[in-house]
FIKOLZA-1660 file (N, C-alpha, C; in steps of 0.1 Angstrom, whole numbers, plus 5000, padded with zeros to 4 digits):
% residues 72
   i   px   py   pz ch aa at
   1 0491 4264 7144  A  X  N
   1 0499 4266 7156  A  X CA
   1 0491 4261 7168  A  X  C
   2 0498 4254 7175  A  X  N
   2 0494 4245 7187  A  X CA
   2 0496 4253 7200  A  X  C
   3 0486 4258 7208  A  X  N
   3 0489 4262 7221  A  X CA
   3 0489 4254 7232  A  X  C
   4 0495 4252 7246  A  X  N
   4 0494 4244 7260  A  X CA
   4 0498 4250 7269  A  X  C
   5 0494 4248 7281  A  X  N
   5 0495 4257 7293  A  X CA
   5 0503 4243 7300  A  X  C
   6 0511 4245 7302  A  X  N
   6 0523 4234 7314  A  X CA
   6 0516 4232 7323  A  X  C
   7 0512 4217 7326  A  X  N
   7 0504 4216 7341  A  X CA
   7 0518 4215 7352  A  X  C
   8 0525 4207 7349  A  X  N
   8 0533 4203 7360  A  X CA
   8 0546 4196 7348  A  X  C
   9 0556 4187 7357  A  X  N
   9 0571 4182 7356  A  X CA
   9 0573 4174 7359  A  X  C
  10 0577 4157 7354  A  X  N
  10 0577 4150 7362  A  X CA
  10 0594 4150 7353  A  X  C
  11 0601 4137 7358  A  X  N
  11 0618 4134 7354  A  X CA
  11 0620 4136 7342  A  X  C
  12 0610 4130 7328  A  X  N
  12 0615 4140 7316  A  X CA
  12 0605 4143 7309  A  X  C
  13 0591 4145 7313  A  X  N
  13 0584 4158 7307  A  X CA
  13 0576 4168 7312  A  X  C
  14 0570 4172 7306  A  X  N
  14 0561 4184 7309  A  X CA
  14 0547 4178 7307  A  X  C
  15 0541 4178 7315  A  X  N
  15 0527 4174 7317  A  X CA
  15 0520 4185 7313  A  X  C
  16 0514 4187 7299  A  X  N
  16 0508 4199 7291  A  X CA
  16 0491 4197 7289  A  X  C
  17 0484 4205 7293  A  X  N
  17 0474 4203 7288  A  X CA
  17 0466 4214 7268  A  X  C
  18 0463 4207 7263  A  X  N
  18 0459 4212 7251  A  X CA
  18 0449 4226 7254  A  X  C
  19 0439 4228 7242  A  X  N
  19 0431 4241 7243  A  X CA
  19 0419 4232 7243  A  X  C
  20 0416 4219 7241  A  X  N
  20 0411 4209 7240  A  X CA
  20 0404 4205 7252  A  X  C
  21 0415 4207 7263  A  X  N
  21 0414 4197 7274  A  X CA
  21 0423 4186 7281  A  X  C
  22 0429 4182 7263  A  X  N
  22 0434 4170 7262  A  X CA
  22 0450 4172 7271  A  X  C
  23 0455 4160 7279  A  X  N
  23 0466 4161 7285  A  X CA
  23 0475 4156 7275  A  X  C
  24 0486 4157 7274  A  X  N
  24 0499 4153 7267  A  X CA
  24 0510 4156 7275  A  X  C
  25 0521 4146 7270  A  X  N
  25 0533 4148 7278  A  X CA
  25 0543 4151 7266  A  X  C
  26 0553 4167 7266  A  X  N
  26 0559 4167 7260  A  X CA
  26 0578 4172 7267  A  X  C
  27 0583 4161 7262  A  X  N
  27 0595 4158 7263  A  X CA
  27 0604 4173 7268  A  X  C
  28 0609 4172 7281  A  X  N
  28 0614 4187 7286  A  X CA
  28 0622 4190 7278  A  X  C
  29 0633 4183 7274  A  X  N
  29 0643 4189 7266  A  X CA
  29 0639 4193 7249  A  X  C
  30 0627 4193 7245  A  X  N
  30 0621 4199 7236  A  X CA
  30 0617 4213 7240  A  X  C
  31 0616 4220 7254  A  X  N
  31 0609 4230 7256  A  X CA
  31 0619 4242 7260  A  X  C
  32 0618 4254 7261  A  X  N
  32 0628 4261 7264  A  X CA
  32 0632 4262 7275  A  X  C
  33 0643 4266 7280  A  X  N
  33 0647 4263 7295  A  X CA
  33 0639 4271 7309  A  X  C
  34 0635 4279 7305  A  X  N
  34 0624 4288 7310  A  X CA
  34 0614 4289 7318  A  X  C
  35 0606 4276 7307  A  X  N
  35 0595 4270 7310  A  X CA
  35 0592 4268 7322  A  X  C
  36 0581 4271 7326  A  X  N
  36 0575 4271 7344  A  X CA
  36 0562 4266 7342  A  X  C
  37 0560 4257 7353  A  X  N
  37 0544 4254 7354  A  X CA
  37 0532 4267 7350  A  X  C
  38 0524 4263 7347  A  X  N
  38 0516 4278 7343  A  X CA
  38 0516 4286 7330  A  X  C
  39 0524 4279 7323  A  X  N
  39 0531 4291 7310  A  X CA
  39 0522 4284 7302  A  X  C
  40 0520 4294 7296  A  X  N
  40 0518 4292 7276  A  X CA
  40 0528 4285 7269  A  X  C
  41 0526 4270 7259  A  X  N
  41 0536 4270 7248  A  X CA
  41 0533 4271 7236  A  X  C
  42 0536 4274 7228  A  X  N
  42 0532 4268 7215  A  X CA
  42 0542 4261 7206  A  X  C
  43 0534 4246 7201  A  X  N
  43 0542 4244 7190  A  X CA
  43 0538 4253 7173  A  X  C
  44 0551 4253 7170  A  X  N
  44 0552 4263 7158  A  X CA
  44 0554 4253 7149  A  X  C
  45 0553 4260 7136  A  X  N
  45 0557 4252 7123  A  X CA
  45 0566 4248 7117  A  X  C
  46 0578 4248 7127  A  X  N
  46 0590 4241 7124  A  X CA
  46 0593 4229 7132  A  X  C
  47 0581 4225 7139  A  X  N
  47 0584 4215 7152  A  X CA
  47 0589 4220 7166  A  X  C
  48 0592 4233 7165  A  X  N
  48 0602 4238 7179  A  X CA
  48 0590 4242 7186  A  X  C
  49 0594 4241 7202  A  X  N
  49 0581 4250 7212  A  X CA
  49 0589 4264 7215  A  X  C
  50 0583 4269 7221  A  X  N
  50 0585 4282 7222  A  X CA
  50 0571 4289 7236  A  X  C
  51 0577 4297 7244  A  X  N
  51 0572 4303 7255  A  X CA
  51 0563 4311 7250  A  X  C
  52 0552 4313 7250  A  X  N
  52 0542 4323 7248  A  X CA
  52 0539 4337 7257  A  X  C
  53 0548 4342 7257  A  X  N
  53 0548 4352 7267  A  X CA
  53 0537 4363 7270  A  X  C
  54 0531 4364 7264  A  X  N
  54 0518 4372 7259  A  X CA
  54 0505 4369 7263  A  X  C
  55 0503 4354 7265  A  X  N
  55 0492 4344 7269  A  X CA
  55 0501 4339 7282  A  X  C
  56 0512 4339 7288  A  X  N
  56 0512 4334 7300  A  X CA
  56 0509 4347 7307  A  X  C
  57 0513 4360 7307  A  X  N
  57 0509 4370 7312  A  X CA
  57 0494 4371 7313  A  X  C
  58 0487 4372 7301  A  X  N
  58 0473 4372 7303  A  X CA
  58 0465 4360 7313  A  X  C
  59 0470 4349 7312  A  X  N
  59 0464 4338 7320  A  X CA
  59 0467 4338 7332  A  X  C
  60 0483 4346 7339  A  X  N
  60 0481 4350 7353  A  X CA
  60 0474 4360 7355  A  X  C
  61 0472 4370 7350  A  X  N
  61 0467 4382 7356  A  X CA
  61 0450 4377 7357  A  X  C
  62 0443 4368 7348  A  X  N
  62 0429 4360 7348  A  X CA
  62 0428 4358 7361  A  X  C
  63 0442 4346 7365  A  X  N
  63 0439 4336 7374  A  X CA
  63 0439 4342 7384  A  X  C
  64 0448 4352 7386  A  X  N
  64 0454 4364 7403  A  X CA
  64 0438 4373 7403  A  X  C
  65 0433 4373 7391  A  X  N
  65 0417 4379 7395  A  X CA
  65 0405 4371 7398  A  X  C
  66 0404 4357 7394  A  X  N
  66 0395 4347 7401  A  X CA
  66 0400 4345 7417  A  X  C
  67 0414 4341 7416  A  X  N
  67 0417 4341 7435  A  X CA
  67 0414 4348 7440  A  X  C
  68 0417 4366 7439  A  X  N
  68 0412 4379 7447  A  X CA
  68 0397 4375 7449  A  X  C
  69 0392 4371 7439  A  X  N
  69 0371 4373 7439  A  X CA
  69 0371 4362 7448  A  X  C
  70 0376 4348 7446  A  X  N
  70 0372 4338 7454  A  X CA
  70 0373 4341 7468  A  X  C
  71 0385 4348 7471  A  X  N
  71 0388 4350 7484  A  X CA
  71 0385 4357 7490  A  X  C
  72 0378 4372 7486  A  X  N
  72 0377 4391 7491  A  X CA
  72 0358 4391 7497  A  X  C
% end
């Protein structure tokens, strides 16, 4: 199982980055309609992506705690 965090959107993909580092672009209309800059995806073992809801929650509440520190 493949994870990526959505960097951004351009006309038809999702600008993803890997757990790697690695950037990839994967085709929007492969992704669920959902999908927001910021999210977790994973590809699964059927080929389908899917929202990671569990790792996008955890990685805002990370991030919303580096900004408070950087900023307080």
């Amino acid at each position: 199982m493949k994870k990526f965090i959505v960097d951004s959107f351009d006309a038809r993909n999702a600008v993803c980055e890997t757990e790697q580092g690695t950037i990839v672009n994967i085709p929007r209309s492969n992704l669920p309609e959902d999908v927001k800059e910021g999210d977790y995806i994973i590809l699964n073992a059927d080929g389908t992506y899917s929202k990671d809801e569990e790792g996008t929650k955890k990685r805002k509440k990370h991030m919303n705690k580096k900004f408070r520190k950087l900023f307080s």
